[in-house]
C-alpha positions as CSV (number, residue, x, y, z in Angstrom):
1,X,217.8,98.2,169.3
2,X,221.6,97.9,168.9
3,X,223.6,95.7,171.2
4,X,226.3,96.7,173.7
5,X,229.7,96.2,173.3
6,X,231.0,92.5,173.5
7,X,227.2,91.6,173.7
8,X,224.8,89.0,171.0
9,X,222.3,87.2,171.0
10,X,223.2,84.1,170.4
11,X,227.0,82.8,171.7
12,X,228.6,80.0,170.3
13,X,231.4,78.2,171.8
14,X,233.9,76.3,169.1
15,X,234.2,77.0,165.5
16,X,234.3,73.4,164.1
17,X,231.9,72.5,161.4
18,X,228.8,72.5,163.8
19,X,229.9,75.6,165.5
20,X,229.7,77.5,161.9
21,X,227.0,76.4,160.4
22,X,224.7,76.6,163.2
23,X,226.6,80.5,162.9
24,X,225.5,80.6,159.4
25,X,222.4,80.0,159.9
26,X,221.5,82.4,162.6
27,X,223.4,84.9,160.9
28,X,221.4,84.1,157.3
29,X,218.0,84.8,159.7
30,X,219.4,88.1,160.8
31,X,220.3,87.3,164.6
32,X,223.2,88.7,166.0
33,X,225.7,85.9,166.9
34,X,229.2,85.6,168.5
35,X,231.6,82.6,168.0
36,X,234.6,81.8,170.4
37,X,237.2,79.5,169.4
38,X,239.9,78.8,172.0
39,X,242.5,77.7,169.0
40,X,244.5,80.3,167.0
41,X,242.9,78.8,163.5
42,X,241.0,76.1,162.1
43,X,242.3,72.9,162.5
44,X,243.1,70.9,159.4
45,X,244.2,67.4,160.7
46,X,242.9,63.6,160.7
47,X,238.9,64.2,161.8
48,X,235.6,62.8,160.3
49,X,235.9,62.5,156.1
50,X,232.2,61.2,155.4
51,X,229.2,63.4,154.5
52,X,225.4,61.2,154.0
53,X,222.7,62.5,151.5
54,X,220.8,64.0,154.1
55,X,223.4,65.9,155.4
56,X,224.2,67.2,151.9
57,X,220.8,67.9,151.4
58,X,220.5,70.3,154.2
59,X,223.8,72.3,153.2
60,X,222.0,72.9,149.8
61,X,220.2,75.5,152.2
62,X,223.8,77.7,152.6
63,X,224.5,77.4,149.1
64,X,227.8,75.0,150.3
65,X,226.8,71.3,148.9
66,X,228.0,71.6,145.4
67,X,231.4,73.2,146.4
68,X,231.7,70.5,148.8
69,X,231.0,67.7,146.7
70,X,233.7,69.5,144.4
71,X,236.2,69.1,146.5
72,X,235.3,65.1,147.7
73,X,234.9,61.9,146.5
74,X,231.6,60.4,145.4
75,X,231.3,56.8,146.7
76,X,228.2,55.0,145.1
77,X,229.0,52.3,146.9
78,X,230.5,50.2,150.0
79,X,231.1,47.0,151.2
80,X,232.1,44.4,153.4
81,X,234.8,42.5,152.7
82,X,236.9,39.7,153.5
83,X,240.7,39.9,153.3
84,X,242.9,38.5,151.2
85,X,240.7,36.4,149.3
86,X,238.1,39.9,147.9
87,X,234.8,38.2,148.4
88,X,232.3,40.7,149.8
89,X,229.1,42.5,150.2
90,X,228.6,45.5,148.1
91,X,225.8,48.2,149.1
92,X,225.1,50.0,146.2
93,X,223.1,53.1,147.0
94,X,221.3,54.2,143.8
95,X,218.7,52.4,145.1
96,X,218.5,55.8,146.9
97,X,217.7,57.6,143.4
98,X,213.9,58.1,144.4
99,X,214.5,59.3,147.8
100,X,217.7,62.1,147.3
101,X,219.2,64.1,144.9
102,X,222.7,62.5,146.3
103,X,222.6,58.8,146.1
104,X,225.8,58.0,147.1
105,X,228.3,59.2,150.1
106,X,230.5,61.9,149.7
107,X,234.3,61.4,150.9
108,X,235.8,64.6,151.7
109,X,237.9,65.8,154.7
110,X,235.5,67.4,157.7
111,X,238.3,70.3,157.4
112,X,237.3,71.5,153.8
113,X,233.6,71.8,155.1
114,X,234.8,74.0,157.8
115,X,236.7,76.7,155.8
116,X,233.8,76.8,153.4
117,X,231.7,77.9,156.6
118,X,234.3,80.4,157.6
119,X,234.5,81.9,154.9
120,X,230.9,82.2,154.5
121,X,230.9,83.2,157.9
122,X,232.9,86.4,157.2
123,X,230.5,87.4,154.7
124,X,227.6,87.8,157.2
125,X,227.8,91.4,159.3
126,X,225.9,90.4,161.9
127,X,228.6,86.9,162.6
128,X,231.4,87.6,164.6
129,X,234.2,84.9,164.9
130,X,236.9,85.4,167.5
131,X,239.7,82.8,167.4
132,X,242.3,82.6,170.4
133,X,239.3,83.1,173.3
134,X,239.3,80.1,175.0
135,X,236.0,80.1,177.5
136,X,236.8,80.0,181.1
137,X,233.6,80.4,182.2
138,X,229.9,80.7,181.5
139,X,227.1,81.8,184.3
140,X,223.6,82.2,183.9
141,X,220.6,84.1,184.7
142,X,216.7,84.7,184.0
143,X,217.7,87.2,181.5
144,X,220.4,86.1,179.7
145,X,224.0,84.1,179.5
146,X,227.6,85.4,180.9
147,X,230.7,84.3,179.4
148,X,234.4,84.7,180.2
149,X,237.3,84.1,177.4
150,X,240.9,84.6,178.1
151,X,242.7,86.1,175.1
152,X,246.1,87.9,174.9
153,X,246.7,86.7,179.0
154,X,243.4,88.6,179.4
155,X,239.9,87.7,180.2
156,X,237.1,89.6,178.6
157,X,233.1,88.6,179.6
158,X,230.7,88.8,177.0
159,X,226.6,88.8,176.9
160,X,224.1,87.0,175.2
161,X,220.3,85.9,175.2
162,X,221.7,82.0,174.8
163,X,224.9,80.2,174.8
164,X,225.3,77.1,173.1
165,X,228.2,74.1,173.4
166,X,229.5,73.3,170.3
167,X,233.4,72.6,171.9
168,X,233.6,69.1,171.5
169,X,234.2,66.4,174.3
170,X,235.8,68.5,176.4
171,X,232.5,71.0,176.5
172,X,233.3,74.0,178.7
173,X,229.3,75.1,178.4
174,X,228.0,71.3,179.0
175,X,230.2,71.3,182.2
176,X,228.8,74.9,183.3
177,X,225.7,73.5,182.2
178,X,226.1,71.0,185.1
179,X,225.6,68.1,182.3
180,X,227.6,64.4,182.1
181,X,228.2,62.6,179.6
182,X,226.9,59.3,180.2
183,X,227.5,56.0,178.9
184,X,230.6,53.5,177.8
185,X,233.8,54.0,176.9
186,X,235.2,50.9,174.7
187,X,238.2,48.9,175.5
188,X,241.0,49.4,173.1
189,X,242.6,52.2,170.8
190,X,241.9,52.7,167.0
191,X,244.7,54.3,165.5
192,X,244.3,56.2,161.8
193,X,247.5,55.7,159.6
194,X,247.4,58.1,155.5
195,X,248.7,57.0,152.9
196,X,248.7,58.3,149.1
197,X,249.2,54.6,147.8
198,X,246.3,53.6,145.4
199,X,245.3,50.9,147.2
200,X,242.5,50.8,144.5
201,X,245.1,49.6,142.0
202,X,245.9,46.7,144.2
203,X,242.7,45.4,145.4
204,X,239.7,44.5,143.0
205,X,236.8,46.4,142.8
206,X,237.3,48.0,146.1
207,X,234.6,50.5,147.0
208,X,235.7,54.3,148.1
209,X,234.4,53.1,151.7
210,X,235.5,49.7,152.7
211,X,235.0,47.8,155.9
212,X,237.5,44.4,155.9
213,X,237.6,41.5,157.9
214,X,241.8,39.9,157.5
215,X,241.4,35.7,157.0
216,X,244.1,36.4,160.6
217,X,241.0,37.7,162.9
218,X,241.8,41.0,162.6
219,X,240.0,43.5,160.8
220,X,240.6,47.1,159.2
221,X,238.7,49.8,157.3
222,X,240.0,51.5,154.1
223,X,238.6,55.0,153.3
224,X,239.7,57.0,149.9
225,X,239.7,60.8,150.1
226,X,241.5,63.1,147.2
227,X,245.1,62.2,147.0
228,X,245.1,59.4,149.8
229,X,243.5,56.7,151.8
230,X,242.4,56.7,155.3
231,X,243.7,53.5,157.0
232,X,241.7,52.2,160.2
233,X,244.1,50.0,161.9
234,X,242.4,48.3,165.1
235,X,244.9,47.5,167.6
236,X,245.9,43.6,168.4
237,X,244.9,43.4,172.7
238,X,248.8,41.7,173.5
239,X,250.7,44.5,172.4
240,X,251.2,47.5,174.0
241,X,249.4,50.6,172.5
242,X,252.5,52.6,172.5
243,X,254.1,49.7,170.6
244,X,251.7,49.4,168.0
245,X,251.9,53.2,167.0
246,X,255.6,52.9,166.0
247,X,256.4,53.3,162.5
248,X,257.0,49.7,162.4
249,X,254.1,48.4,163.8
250,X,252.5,50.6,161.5
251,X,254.0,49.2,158.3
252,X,253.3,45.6,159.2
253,X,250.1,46.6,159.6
254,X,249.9,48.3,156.2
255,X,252.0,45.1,154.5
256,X,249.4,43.1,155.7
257,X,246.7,44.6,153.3
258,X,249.0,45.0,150.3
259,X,252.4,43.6,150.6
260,X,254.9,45.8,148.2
261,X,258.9,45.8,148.5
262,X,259.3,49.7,149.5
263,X,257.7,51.1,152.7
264,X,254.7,53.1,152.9
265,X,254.8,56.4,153.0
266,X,252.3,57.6,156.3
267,X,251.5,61.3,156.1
268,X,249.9,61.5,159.0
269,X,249.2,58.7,161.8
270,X,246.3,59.2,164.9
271,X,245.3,57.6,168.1
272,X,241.8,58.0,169.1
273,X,239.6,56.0,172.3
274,X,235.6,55.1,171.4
275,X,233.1,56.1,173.1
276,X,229.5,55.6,173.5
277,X,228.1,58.6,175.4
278,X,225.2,60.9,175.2
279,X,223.8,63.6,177.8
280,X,220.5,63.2,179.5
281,X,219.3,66.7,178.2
282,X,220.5,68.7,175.1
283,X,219.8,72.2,177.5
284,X,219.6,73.4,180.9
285,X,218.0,76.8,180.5
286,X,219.8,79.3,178.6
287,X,222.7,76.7,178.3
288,X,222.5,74.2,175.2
289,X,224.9,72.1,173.6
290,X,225.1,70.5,170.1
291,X,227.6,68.2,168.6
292,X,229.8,66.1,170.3
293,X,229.1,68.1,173.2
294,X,226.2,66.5,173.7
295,X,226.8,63.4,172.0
296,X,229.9,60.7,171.0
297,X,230.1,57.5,168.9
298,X,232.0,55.3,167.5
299,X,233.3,56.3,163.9
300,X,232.1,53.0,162.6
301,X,229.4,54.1,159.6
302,X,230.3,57.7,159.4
303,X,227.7,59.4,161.4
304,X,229.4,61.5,164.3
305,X,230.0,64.9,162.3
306,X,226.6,64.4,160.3
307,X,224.4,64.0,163.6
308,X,226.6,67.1,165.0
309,X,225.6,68.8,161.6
310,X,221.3,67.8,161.9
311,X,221.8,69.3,165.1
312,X,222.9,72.6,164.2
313,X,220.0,72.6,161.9
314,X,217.4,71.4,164.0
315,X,219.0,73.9,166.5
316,X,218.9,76.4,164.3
317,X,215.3,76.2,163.4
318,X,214.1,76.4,166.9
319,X,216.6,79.9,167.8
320,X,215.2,81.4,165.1
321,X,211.5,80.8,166.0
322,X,212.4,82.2,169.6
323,X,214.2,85.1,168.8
324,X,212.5,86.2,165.2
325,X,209.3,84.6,165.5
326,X,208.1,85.4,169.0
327,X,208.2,81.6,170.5
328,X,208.9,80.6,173.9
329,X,211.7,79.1,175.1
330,X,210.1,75.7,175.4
331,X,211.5,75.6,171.4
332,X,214.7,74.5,173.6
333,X,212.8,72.0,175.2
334,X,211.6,70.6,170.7
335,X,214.9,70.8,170.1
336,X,216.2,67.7,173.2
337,X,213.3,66.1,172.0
338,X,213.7,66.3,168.4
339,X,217.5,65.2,168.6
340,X,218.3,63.3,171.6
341,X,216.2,60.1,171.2
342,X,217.8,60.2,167.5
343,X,221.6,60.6,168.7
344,X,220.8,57.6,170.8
345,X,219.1,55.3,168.7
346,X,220.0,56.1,165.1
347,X,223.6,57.1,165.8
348,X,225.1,55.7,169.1
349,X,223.0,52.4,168.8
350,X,224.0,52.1,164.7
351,X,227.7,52.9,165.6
352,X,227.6,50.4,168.1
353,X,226.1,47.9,166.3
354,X,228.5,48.3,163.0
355,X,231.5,48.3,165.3
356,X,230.3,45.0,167.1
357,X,230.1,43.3,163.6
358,X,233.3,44.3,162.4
359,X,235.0,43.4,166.0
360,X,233.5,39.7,165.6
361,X,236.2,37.2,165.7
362,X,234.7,33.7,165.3
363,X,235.0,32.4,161.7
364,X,231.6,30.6,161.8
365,X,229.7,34.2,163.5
366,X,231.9,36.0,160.4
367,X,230.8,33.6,158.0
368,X,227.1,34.4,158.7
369,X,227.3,37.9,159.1
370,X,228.9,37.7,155.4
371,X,226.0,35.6,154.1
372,X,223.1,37.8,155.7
373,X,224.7,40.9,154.4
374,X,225.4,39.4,150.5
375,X,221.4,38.0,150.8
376,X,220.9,42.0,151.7
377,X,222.6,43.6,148.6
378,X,220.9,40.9,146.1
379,X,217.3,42.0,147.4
380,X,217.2,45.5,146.0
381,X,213.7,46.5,148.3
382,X,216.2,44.9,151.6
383,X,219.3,46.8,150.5
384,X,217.3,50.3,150.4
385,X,215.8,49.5,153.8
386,X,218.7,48.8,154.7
387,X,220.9,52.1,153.3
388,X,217.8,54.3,154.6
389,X,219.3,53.5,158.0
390,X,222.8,53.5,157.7
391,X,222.4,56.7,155.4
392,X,220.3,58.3,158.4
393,X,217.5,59.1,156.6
394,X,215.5,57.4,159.1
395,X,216.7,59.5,162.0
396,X,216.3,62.7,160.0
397,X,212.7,61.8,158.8
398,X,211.7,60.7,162.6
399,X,213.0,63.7,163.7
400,X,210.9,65.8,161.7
401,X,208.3,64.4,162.7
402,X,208.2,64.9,166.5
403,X,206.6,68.6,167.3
């Protein structure tokens, strides 16, 4: 039976990477499914730039991993390491080789994932992306989901069977949804400075994805992507924030990691708060969210975009035994309990715990952190325990294992 004008089945609010593949997906099983962006195009600056095997595993399903990987760095390893002096902890994840076709990380910018899922997108006929409706609203009822977007000074309503949140922090559907975000918010500002110079040229034997401790107590993060690195600068607590984002703060900062007589150049700088934060319950009825939406953690390990990626999968799974399959609704219901418990514990608690280690201050505490992690990577049945975590196949594997 057709569907009525400005009607689906399934609505999706935000057309970021989870947005569009959890689009992709539906659309690939045939339902009928309507995306809303509130921005006028895809935005291409300073978000997430680190993809895990699992994740790149479950892309192999839309044909998009290879192209991906094309367009990325491989990064067979990474490490922990102290600054100036090089001594450090290297996790080398070929230990991986028996578990996933991708033993390594892949560095690539969350961006080029996105227009890869556009694009693939606008090959479905039953995926309709609207870009410049920004949701006002969103009702619901025993029957189905209501939704109002402005556009063009406008506001047009449109139906559907579901609607799900994939619009970030600021989740219109997980407010309407009448659901919090709970949790902590942590003190302090990490700002992201790019820069194109090779700082592997200047450092020895520095992985793609570095974590650094500075012999001053401070600490930073180095990140290669094609064409430039991804500085994480973590703010000093008796300056200022405004002070420290100044070009000048900024090059200290950067002269601190490799001193050089010319500035840096900084193509693009960024400012972002940490949080902790989950919601009690990924759905209230017809209402889901996915993503950040539901869930946000600190960037430390890389996991925020893949978790917002399994759920669009898991997600996925569950619409399309509903609405193809003849299942109840209660696949809403697998779906909190297949990906909740794991955003908590194998993302927001791992996230956590990484930051806490590279926030540690006290020499001694450093010192033996350093030693545990260097006794890790020399035991090759420790260092795959403990990559099988930090690469999430853990979460993923528990996950499919709750029915």
């Amino acid at each position: 039976m057709p569907l009525l004008p400005n009607s689906a089945e399934v609505i999706i609010v935000g057309a970021g990477p989870v947005g569009l593949t959890l689009a992709n997906l539906l659309g690939e099983a045939g339902i009928d499914t309507l995306v809303l962006e509130a921005e006028t195009d895809q935005a291409t600056d300073l978000r997430a730039s680190t993809f895990h095997p699992p994740t790149l595993e479950m892309l192999e399903r839309l044909g998009l991993t290879q192209s991906l990987i094309d367009q990325g760095m491989v990064c067979p390893t990474w490490q922990l390491r102290w600054h100036p002096s090089g001594e450090r902890a290297v996790f080398d994840m070929s230990v991986l080789a028996d578990e996933t076709r991708y033993p390594f990380r892949l560095q690539c910018e969350q961006w080029k994932l996105s227009k890869l899922l556009l694009a693939q997108a606008h090959t479905r006929r039953n995926v309709q992306i609207k870009f410049d409706y920004r949701v006002a609203g969103v009702t619901q009822s025993d029957n189905g989901v209501s939704v109002d977007a402005e556009h063009n000074g406008n506001v047009e309503q449109f139906r559907a069977k579901y609607v799900v949140g994939c619009d970030g922090v600021r989740s219109v559907v997980r407010k309407a949804a009448g659901l919090s975000l709970t949790g902590k918010t942590y003190p302090g500002t990490t700002i992201i400075a790019t820069t194109p110079f090779p700082f592997h040229e200047h450092l020895e034997e520095i992985s793609v994805v570095s974590y650094c401790w500075h012999e001053n107590g401070g600490h930073f993060s180095l990140l290669r992507v094609p064409s430039q690195w991804r500085t994480g600068i973590f703010p000093r607590d008796d300056m200022p924030l405004e002070d420290q984002l100044t070009p000048a703060s900024i090059e200290e900062k950067l002269q601190e990691i490799v001193a050089k007589p010319e500035p840096y150049e900084v193509r693009e700088k960024r400012a972002y708060t940490v949080h902790m934060r989950i919601v009690p319950t990924y759905r209230n009825s017809r209402m889901v969210v996915a993503g950040d939406a539901a869930h946000i953690n600190s960037p430390s390990g890389g996991m925020g975009l893949n978790g917002g990626v399994h759920d669009a999968f898991c997600l996925a799974d569950c619409l399309i035994a509903m609405l193809k399959q003849g299942a109840s609704d209660a696949q809403l219901d697998l779906y909190d309990r297949k990906r909740r418990p794991i955003a908590y514990d194998e993302i927001l608690l791992q996230s956590d715990k990484t930051r806490a280690r590279m926030n540690e201050k006290d020499p001694k505490r450093r010192r033996e952190i350093m030693d545990e992690m260097k006794a890790i990577t020399a035991d090759r049945a420790r260092m795959k325990a403990h990559l099988m975590k930090s690469s999430m196949f853990e979460g993923v594997r528990r996950s499919a294992a709750i029915t």
